[in-house]
C-alpha positions as CSV (number, residue, x, y, z in Angstrom):
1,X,-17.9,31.4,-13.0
2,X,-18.9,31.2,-9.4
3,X,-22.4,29.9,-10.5
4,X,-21.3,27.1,-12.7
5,X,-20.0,25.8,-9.1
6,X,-23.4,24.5,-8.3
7,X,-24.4,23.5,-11.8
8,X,-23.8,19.8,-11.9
9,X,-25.3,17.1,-14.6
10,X,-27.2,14.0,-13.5
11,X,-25.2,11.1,-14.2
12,X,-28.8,9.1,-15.8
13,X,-30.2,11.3,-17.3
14,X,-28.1,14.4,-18.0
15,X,-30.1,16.8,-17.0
16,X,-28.8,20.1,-15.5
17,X,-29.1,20.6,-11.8
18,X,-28.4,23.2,-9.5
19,X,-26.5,21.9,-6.7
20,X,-27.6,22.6,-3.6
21,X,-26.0,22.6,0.3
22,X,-28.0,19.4,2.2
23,X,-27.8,19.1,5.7
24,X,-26.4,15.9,7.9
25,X,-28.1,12.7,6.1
26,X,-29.5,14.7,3.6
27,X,-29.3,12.9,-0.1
28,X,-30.3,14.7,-3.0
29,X,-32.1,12.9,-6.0
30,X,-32.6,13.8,-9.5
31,X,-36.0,15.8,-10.1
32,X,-36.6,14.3,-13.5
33,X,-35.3,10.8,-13.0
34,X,-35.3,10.8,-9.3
35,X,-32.3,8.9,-9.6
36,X,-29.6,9.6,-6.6
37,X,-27.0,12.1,-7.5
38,X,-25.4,13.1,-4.4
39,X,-25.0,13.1,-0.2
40,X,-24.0,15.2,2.7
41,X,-20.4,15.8,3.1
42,X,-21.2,14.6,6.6
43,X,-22.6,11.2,6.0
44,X,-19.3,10.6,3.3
45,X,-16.7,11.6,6.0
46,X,-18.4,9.5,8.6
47,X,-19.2,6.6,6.5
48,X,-15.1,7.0,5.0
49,X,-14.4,6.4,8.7
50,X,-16.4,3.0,9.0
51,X,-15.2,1.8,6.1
52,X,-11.6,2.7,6.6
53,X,-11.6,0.4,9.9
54,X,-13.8,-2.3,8.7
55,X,-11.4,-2.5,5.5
56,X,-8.3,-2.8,8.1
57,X,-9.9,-5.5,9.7
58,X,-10.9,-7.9,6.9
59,X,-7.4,-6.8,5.1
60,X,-5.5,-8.3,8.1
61,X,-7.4,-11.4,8.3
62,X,-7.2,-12.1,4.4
63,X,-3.7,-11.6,4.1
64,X,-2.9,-13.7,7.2
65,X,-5.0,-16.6,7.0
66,X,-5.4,-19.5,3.8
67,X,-7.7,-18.0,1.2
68,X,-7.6,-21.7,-0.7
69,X,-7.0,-25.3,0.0
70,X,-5.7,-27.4,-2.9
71,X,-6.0,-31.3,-2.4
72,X,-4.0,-33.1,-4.9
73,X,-3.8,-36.9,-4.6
74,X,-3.0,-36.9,-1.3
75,X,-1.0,-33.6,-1.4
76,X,-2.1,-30.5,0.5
77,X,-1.8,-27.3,0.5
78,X,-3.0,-24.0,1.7
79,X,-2.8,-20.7,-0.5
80,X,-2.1,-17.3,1.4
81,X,-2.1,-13.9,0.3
82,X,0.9,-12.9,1.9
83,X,3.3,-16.3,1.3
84,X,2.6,-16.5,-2.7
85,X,4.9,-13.4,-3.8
86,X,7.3,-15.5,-1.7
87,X,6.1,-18.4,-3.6
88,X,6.7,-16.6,-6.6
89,X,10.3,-15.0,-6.5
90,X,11.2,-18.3,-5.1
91,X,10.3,-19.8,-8.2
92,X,12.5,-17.3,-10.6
93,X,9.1,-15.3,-11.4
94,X,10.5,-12.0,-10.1
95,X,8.0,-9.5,-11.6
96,X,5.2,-11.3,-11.2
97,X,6.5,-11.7,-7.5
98,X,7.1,-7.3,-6.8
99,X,3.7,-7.2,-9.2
100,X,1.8,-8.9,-6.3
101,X,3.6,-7.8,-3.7
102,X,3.3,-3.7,-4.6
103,X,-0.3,-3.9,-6.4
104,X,-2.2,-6.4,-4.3
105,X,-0.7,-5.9,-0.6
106,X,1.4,-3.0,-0.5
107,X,-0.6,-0.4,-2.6
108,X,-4.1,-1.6,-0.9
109,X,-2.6,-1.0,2.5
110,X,-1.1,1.7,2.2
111,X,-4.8,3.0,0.5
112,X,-6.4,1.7,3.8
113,X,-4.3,4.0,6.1
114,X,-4.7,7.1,3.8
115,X,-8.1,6.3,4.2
116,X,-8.3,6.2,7.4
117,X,-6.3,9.5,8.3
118,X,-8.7,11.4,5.4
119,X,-11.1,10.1,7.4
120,X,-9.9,11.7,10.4
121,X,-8.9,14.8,8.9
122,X,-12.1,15.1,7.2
123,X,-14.2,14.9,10.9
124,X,-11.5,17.3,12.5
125,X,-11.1,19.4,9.7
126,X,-7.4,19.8,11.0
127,X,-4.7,20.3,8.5
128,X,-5.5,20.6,5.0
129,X,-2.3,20.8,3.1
130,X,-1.7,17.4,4.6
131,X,-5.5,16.2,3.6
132,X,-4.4,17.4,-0.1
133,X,-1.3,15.8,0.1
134,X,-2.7,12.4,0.9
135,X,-5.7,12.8,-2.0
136,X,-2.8,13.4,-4.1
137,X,-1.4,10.2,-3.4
138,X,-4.6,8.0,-3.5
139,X,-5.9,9.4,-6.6
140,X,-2.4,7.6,-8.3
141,X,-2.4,5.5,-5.8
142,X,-6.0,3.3,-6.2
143,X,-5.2,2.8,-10.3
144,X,-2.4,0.5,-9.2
145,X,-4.3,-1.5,-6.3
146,X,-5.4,-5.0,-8.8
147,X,-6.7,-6.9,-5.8
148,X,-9.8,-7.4,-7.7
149,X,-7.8,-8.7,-11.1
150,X,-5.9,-11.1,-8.2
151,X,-9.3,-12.8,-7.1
152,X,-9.9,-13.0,-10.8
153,X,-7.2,-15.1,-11.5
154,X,-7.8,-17.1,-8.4
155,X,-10.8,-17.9,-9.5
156,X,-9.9,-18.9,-13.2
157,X,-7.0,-21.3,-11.6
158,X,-9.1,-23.0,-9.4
159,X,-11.7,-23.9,-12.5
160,X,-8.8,-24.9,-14.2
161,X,-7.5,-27.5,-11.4
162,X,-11.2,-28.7,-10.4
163,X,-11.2,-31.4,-12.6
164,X,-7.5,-33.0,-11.3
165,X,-7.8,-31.5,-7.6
166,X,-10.3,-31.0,-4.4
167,X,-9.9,-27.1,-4.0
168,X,-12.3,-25.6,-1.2
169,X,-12.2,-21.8,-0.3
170,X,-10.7,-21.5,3.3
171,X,-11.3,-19.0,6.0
172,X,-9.7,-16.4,4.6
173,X,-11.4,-16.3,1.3
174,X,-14.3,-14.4,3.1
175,X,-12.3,-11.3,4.6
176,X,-11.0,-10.9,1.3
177,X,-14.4,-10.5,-0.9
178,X,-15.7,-8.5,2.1
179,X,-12.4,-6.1,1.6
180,X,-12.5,-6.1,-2.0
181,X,-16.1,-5.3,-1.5
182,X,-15.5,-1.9,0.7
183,X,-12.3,-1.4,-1.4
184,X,-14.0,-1.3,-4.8
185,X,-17.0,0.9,-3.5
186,X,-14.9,3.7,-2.4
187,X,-12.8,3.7,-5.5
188,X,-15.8,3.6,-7.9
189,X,-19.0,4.3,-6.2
190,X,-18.1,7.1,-3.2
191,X,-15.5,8.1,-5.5
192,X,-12.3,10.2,-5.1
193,X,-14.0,13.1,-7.0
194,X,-16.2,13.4,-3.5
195,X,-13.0,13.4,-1.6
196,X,-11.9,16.0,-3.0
197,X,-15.4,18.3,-2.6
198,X,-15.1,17.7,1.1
199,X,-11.5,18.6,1.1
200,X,-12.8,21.8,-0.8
201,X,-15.2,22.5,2.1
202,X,-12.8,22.1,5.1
């Protein structure tokens, strides 16, 4: 049982590997399709911690400023993150309104900080209930963060009002593809699964 630890399958190609221990900035590769299949624990913790503050950053400023300016006939307006659940329950859509409020700021945030104290937990290798605790959460957690299906719909609206309206993306537009970005490689790229292999070696 203890063997069939280090056997792992290459995602490409499916071949059976034996997995090995790499060093700091080591990256192991597939030797029949040379294809990556995994990194040092090291370079994931240190990388989680970049991430976690550059995510913080761009979060702030795309929930702050106007991600899109509207121009219609004279009348203007500028669309934030933070203001349209407001928007939204003002206008009698309630579960639309908690929907974006809880899946595309709360839930992302709250994925930022868990992050970010992983991150730290990770480097220190201090405390590892509270490490599992907080995996525990993100891995329910990061099903229910839809910032990506948000932009989506963003998008769709705006082709929908381009022929009646002047809509150009504002300031804030920016921060938010560069958060969705980090947020969306963690999730599917680095993956949880990794998370939990360093949590394993702490």
């Amino acid at each position: 049982m203890e063997k069939l630890k280090n056997i792992i399958i290459c995602p490409h190609c499916e071949s059976v590997i034996e997995k090995k221990e790499l060093n700091k900035k080591e990256v192991a590769f597939c030797p029949v399709c040379n294809k990556k299949l995994y990194e040092s624990t090291n370079c994931v913790k240190y990388r989680l911690f970049n991430f976690s503050i550059a995510m913080f950053i761009f979060y702030i400023l795309s929930m702050l400023l106007p991600i899109i300016r509207i121009n219609i006939i004279g009348y203007e307006e500028n669309l934030e993150i933070i203001n349209s659940f407001i928007f939204l329950f003002s206008k009698g859509y309630v579960f639309l309104s908690l929907f974006v409020f809880f899946s595309v700021i709360l839930f992302p945030f709250i994925c930022i900080v868990i992050l970010f104290m992983l991150s730290l937990l990770f480097i220190s290798g201090f405390d590892k209930k509270l490490a599992k605790n907080l995996l525990v959460i993100i891995t329910v957690l990061k099903d229910w963060c839809f910032v990506d299906i948000f932009l989506i719909a963003i998008l769709v609206s705006v082709i929908k009002l381009l022929n009646v309206a002047d809509i150009d993306f504002s300031v804030g537009f920016w921060p938010y593809i560069l958060f969705l970005s980090f947020l969306v490689y963690i999730v599917k790229f680095l993956k949880v699964e990794s998370l939990w292999e360093i949590w394993g070696n702490m």
